[in-house]
C-alpha positions in Angstrom: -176.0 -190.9 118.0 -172.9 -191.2 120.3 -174.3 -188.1 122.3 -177.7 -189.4 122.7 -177.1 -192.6 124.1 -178.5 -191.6 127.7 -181.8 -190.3 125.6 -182.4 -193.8 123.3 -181.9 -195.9 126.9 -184.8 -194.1 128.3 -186.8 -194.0 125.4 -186.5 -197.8 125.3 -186.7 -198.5 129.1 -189.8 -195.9 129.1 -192.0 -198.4 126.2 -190.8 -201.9 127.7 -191.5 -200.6 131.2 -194.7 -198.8 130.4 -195.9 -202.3 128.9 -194.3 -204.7 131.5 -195.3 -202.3 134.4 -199.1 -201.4 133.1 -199.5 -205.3 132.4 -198.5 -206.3 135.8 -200.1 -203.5 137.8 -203.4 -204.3 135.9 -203.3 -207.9 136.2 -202.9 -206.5 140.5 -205.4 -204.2 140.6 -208.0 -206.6 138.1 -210.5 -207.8 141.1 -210.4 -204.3 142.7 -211.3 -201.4 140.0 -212.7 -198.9 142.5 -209.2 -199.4 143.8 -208.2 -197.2 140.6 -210.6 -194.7 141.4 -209.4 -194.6 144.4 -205.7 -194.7 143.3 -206.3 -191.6 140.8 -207.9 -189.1 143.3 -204.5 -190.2 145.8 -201.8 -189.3 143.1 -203.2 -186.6 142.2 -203.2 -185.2 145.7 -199.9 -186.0 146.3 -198.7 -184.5 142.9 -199.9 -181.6 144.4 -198.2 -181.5 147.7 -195.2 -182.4 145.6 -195.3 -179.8 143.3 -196.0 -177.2 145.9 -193.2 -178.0 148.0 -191.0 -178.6 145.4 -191.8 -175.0 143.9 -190.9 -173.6 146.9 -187.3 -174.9 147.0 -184.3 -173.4 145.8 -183.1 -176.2 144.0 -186.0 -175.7 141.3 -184.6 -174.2 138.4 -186.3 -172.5 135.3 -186.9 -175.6 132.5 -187.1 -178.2 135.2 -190.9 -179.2 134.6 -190.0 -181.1 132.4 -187.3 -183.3 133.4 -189.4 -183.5 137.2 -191.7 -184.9 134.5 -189.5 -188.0 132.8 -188.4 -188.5 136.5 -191.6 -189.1 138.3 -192.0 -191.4 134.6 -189.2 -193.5 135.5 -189.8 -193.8 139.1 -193.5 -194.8 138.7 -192.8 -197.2 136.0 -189.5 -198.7 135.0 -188.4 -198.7 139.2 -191.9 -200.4 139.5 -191.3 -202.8 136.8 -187.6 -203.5 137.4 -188.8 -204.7 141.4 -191.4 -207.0 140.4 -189.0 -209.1 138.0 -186.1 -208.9 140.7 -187.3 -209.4 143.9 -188.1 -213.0 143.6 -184.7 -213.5 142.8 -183.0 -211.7 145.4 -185.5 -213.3 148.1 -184.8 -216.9 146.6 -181.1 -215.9 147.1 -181.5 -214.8 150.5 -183.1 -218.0 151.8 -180.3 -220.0 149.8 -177.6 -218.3 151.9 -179.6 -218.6 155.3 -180.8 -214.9 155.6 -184.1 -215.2 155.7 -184.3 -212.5 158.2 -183.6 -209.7 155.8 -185.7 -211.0 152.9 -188.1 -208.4 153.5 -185.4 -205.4 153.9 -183.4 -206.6 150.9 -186.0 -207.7 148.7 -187.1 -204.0 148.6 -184.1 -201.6 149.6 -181.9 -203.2 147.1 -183.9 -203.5 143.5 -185.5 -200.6 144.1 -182.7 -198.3 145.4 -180.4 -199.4 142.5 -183.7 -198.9 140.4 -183.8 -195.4 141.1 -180.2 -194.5 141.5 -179.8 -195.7 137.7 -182.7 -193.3 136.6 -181.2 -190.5 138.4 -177.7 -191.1 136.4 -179.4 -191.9 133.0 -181.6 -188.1 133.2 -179.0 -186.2 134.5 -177.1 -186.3 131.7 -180.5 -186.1 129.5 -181.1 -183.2 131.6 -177.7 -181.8 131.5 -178.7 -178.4 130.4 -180.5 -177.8 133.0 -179.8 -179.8 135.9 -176.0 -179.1 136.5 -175.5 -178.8 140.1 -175.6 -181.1 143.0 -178.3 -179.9 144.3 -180.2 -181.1 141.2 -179.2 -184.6 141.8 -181.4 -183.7 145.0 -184.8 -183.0 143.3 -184.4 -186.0 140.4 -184.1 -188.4 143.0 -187.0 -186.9 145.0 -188.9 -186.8 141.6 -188.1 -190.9 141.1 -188.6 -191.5 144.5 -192.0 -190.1 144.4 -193.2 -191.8 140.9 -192.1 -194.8 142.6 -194.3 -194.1 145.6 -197.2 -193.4 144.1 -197.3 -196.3 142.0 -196.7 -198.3 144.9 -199.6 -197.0 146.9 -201.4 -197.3 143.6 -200.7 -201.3 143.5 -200.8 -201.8 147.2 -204.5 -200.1 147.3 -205.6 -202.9 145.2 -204.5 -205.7 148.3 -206.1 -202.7 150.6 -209.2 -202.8 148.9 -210.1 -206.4 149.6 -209.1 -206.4 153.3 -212.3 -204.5 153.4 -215.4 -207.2 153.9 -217.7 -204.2 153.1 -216.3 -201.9 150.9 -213.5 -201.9 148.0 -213.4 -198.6 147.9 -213.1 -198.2 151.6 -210.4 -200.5 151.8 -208.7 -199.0 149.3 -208.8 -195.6 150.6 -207.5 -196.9 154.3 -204.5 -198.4 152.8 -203.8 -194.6 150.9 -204.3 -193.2 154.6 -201.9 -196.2 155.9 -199.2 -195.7 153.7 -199.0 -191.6 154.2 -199.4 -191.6 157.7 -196.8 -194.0 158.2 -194.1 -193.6 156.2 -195.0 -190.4 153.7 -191.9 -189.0 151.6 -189.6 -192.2 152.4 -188.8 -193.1 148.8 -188.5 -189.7 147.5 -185.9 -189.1 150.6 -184.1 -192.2 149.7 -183.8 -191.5 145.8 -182.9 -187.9 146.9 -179.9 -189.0 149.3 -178.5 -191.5 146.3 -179.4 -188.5 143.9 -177.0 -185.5 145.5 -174.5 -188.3 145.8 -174.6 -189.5 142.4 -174.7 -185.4 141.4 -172.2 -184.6 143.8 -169.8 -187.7 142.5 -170.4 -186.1 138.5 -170.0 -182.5 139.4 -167.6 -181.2 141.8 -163.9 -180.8 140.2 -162.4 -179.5 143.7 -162.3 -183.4 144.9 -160.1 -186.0 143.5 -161.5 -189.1 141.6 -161.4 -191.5 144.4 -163.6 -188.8 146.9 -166.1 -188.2 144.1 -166.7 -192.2 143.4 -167.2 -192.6 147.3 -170.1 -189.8 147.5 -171.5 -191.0 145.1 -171.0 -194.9 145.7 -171.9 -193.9 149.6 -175.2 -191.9 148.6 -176.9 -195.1 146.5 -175.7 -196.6 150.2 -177.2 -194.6 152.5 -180.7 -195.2 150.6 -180.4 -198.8 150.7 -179.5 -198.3 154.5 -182.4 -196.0 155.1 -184.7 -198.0 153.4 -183.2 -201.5 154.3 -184.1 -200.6 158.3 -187.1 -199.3 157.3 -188.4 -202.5 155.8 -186.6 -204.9 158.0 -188.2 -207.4 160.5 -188.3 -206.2 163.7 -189.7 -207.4 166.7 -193.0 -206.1 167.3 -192.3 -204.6 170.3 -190.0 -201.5 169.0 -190.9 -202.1 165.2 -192.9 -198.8 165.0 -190.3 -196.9 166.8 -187.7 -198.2 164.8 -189.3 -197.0 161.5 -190.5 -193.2 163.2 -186.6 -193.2 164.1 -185.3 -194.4 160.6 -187.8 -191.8 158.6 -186.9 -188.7 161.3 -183.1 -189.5 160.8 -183.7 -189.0 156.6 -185.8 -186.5 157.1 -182.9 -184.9 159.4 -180.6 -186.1 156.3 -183.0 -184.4 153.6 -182.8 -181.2 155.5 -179.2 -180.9 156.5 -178.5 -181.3 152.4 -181.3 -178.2 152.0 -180.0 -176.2 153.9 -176.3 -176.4 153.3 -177.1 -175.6 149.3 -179.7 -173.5 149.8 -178.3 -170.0 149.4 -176.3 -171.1 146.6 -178.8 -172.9 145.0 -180.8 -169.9 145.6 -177.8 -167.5 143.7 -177.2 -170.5 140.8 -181.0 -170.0 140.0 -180.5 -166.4 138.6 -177.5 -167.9 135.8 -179.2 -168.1 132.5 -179.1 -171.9 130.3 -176.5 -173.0 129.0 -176.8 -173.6 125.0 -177.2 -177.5 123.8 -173.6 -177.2 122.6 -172.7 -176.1 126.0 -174.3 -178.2 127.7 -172.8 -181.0 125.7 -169.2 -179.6 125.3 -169.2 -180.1 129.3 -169.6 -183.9 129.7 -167.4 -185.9 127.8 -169.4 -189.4 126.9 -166.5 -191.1 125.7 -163.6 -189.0 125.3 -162.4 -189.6 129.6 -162.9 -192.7 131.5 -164.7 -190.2 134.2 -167.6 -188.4 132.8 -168.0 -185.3 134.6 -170.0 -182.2 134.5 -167.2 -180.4 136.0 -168.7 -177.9 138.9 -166.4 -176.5 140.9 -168.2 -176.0 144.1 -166.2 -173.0 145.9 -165.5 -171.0 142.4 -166.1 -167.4 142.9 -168.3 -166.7 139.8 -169.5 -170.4 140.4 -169.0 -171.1 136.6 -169.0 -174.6 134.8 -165.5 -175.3 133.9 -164.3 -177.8 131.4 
């Protein structure tokens, strides 16, 4: 039981979340059902692009279809769920302290980074046998990040659908348009940046303690950064600049991590699974203060050591 503590918190986040988060998206989306029809046809297409580009990368290993799976899962639903109980409380807190001005940026960056930085934690070590590497931390935050967006379209389509005078699902379908023209990928960027961090932090034995806590403490950062500026309240007069600057610059990020793991990532893909008993044997749970999966990152034969 000790060893499957990571598993039992998801399976228990996944039912309350599913409930709380299907409730409270259905209660949103009530007055609008084209909306849903609507919402169906867009997650679909962008499971697609996601799948296709995700194929494509290095960092895609053999057995991860499944744990893109419980990651998309966690992002769509218990991220979803965890902002719509939280955010009234960080907004009331922001007005109490006289910060009104970055209710809208920390309202959203904060819950919802922290959200999906915990997720990222909690599957890597479900995952353990199969995601092992940094760069794996990369594609289970991009896999959060973009269950979390498409449930968000998915809600937001609902509001979308009755701006429309004429037509629901019209409305609907503009706000899908909207929200990918402007601002496409931003959550699975974010998650991705705290992910490698998070990864990084659990992984790499060549640093000392205090250097792995700061990646990985500066990577959930970043994505509150990233997506702090991208919701804050700018004037109107450079606000879209500011957020085509903000999304190029993690984009930039996003790539600069690509490419600086992609030939190893590209090597690591050929090493065959670990066994469960491995793959266990690896991370101490209990037995160090510092659970670690222990990569050493410039090992010649670029072995897991314990």
């Amino acid at each position: 039981m000790r060893k499957d503590v990571f598993t039992w918190t998801y399976i228990v986040l996944a039912v309350v979340c599913l409930i709380a988060g299907g409730f409270m998206s259905a209660m949103t989306l009530a007055e609008t059902p084209d909306a849903v029809a609507v919402g169906v046809v867009g997650a679909v297409i962008y499971l697609i692009v996601f799948f296709a580009i995700m194929r494509f990368l290095p960092i895609w290993r053999k057995g991860s279809l499944i744990w893109v799976l419980v990651s998309l899962y966690w992002g769509a639903f218990m991220v979803i769920s965890t902002v719509m109980i939280t955010e009234l409380a960080f907004s009331d807190i922001l007005k109490e302290a006289g910060l009104g001005r970055f209710e809208a940026s920390a309202t959203g960056a904060i819950p919802e980074e922290l959200a999906k930085a915990l997720g990222v934690f909690v599957i890597l070590f479900m995952a353990r046998r199969v995601w092992d590497r940094p760069w794996h931390g990369l594609l289970a935050g991009l896999s959060v990040g973009m269950g979390f967006e498409i449930m968000e379209n998915f809600v937001y389509s609902g509001g979308g659908a009755l701006y429309n005078a004429t037509s629901d699902v019209q409305g609907a379908t503009e706000m899908w348009i909207l929200r990918t023209g402007l601002g496409f990928g931003l959550h699975p960027m974010c998650a991705g940046l705290a992910g490698f961090g998070i990864a990084s932090a659990l992984m790499l034995t060549n640093k000392s303690t205090v250097c792995r806590f700061m990646v990985g403490i500066g990577g959930v950062l970043g994505a509150i950064a990233f997506h702090g500026w991208w919701n804050f309240q700018w004037p109107s007069s450079i606000q879209l600049v500011a957020v085509i600057v903000d999304w190029l610059a993690l984009l930039a990020v996003t790539i600069v991590i690509l490419v600086k793991n992609w030939s190893k990532a590209k090597r690591d893909k050929k090493r065959p699974l670990p066994s469960h008993k491995e793959a266990w044997d690896l991370i101490p749970v209990s037995d160090t203060p510092y659970p670690c999966l222990l990569y050493t990152s410039d090992a010649a034969d670029d072995s897991l050591r314990v």
